[in-house]
C-alpha positions as CSV (number, residue, x, y, z in Angstrom):
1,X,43.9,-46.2,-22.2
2,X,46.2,-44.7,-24.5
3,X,47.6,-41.1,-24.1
4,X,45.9,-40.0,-26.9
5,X,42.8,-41.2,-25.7
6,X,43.1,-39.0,-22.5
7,X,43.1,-36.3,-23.9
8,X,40.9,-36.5,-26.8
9,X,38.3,-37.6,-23.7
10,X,39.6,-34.5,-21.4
11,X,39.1,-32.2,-24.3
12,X,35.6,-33.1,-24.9
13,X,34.9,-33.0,-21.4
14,X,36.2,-29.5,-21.5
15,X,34.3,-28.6,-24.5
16,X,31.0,-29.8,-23.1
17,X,31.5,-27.6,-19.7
18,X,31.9,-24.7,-21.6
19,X,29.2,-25.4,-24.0
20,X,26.9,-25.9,-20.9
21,X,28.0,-22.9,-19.0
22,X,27.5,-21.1,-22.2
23,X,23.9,-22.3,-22.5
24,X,23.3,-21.3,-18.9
25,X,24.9,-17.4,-19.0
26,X,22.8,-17.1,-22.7
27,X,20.1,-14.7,-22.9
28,X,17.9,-18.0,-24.5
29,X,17.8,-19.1,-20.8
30,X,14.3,-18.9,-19.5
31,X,13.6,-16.2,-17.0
32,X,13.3,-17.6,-13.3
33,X,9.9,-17.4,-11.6
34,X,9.0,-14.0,-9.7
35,X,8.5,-15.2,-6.1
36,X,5.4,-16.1,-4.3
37,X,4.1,-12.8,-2.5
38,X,2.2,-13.6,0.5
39,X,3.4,-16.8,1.2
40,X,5.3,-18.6,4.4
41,X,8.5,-16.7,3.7
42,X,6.3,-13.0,4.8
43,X,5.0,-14.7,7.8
44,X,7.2,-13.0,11.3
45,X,9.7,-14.2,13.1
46,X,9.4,-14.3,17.1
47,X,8.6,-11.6,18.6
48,X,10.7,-8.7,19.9
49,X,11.8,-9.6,23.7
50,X,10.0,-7.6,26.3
51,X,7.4,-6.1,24.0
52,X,5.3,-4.2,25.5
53,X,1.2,-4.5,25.1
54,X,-2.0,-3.5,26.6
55,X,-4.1,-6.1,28.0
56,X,-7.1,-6.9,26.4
57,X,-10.2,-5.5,28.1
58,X,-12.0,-8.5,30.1
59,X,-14.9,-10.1,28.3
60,X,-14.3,-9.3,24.6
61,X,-15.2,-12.0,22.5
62,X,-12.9,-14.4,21.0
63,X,-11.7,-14.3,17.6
64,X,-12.5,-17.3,15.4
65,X,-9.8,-19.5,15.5
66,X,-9.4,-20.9,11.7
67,X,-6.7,-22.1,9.6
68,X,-6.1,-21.2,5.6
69,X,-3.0,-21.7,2.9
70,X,-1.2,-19.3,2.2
71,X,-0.7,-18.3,-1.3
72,X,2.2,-20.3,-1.8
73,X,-0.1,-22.9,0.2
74,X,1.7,-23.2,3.0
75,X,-1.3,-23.5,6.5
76,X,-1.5,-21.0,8.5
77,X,-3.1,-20.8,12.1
78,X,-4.7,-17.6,13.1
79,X,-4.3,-18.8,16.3
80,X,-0.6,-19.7,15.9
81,X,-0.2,-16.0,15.0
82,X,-1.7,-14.0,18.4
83,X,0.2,-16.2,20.3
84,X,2.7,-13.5,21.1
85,X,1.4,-10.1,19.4
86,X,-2.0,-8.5,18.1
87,X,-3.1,-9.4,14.8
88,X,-4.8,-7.2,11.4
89,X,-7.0,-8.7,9.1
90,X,-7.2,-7.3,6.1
91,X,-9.9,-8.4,4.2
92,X,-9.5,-8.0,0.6
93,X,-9.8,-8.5,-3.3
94,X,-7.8,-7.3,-6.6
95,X,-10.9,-6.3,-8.0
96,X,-12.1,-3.5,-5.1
97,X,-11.4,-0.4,-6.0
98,X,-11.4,0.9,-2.6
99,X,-9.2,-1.7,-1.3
100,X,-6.5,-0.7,-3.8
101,X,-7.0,2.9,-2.8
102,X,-5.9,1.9,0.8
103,X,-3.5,-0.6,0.2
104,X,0.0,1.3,-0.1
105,X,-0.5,2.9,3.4
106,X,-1.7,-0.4,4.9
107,X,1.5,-2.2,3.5
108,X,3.8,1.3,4.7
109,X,1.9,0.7,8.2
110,X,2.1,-2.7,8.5
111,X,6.2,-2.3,8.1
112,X,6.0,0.3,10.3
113,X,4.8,-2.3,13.1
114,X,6.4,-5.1,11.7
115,X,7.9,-6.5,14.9
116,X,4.6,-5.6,16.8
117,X,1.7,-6.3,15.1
118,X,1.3,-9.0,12.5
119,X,-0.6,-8.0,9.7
120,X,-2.4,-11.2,7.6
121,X,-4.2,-10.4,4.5
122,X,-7.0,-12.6,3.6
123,X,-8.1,-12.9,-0.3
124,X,-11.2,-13.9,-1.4
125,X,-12.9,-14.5,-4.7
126,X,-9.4,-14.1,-6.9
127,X,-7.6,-15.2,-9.6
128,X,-3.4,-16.2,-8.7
129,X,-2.0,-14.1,-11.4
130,X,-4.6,-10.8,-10.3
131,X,-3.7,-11.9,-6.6
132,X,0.1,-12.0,-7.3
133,X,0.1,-8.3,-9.4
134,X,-2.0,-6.8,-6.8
135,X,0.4,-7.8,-3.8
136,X,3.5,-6.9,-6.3
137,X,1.8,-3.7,-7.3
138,X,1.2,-2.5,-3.4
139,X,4.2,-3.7,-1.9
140,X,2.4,-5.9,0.2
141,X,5.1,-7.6,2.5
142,X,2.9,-9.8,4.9
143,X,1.3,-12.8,4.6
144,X,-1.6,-13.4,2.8
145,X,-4.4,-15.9,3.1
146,X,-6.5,-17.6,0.1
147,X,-10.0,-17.5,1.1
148,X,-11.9,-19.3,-2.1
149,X,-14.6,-20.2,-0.5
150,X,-15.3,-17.2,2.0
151,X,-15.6,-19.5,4.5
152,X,-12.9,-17.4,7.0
153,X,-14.6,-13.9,5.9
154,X,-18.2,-15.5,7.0
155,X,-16.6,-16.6,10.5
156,X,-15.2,-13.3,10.7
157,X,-19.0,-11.7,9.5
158,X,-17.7,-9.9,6.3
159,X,-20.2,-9.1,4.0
160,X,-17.9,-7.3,1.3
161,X,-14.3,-6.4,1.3
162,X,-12.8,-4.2,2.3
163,X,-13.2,-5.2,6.0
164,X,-10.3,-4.9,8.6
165,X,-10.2,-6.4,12.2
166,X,-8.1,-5.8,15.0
167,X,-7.3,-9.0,17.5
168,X,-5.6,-8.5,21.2
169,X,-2.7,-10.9,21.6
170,X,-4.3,-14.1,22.6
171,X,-6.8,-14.0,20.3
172,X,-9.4,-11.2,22.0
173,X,-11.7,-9.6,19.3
174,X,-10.8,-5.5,19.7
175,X,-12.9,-4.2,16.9
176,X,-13.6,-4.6,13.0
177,X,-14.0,-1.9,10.5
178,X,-16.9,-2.9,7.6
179,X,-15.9,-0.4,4.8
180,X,-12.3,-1.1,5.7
181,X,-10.5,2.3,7.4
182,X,-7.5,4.8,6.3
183,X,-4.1,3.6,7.9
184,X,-4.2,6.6,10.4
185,X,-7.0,5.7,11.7
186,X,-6.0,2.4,12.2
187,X,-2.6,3.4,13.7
188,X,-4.3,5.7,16.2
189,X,-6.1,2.3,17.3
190,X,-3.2,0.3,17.5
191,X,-1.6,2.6,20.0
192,X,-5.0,2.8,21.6
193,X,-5.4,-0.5,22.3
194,X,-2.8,-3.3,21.9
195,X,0.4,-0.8,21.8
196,X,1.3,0.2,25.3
197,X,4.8,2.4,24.4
């Protein structure tokens, strides 16, 4: 290889890494995905060490124990999830006026107990894109669970969303709410009956 070789082939290299890193700081570049909302990345961590819960009260029934992707399609066990803390359900769609009305304080009290109480959204009867804006739109941080068929709301006996359940860690069934309810309502309840400090 001759000298002049070298560097005519160095100086092309050069002049391709620049045209490349050019092409990749450009405004021509196309825009990168928004992230999933609702998928595995929003479900919790373990829980807090010596968290502190109410027993649930003896013979209360046992929540249905079923399994449903994520939107990013990622399974989820309910069961995997009261392992260690009490659960929310929140039953939901894009479309329901009244869920949207409730949404933005379920998401601010669902961070409020983020390392106590998982909350799990459940979607039925939606569209991705709606699903995605409506989770962007109302901050909603925790996980969410597609439900096309309605075959988790039926196990769970919702007729219509909203609809919002409580479950004891281990997987006792504490009380539902047909209609949905407010978030202080449902904070009051929490400290009622699963929160013990």
């Amino acid at each position: 290889m001759t000298r002049g070789y070298a560097v005519r082939l160095a100086a092309g290299a050069l002049a391709l890494l620049a045209l490349l890193s050019s092409a990749a700081c450009s405004d021509d570049a196309p825009p990168r995905p928004a992230p999933v909302s609702g998928g595995a990345a929003a479900l919790p961590g373990p829980a807090p060490a010596g968290l502190a819960l109410r027993p649930a009260p003896s013979g209360a029934p046992r929540a249905p124990a079923v399994t449903g992707p994520l939107t990013d399609g990622s399974p989820v066990a309910f069961a995997d999830l009261w392992t260690d803390r009490p659960v929310v359900l929140v039953f939901f769609t894009s479309w329901c006026t009244l869920c949207a009305q409730r949404q933005d304080a379920l998401s601010e009290l669902a961070r409020t107990h983020r390392d106590t109480v998982v909350f799990v959204g459940v979607a039925s009867e939606d569209k991705p894109r709606e699903l995605q804006q409506y989770l962007r739109e109302h901050r909603v941080e925790y996980p969410v669970v597609v439900d096309d068929d309605g075959a988790i709301g039926r196990s769970y006996a919702v007729r219509e969303p909203p609809t919002v359940v409580l479950i004891a860690k281990g997987g006792a069934l504490l009380r539902g709410w047909p209609g949905g309810v407010d978030a202080p309502t449902l904070d009051g309840k929490l400290r009622e009956l699963v929160l013990a400090s």
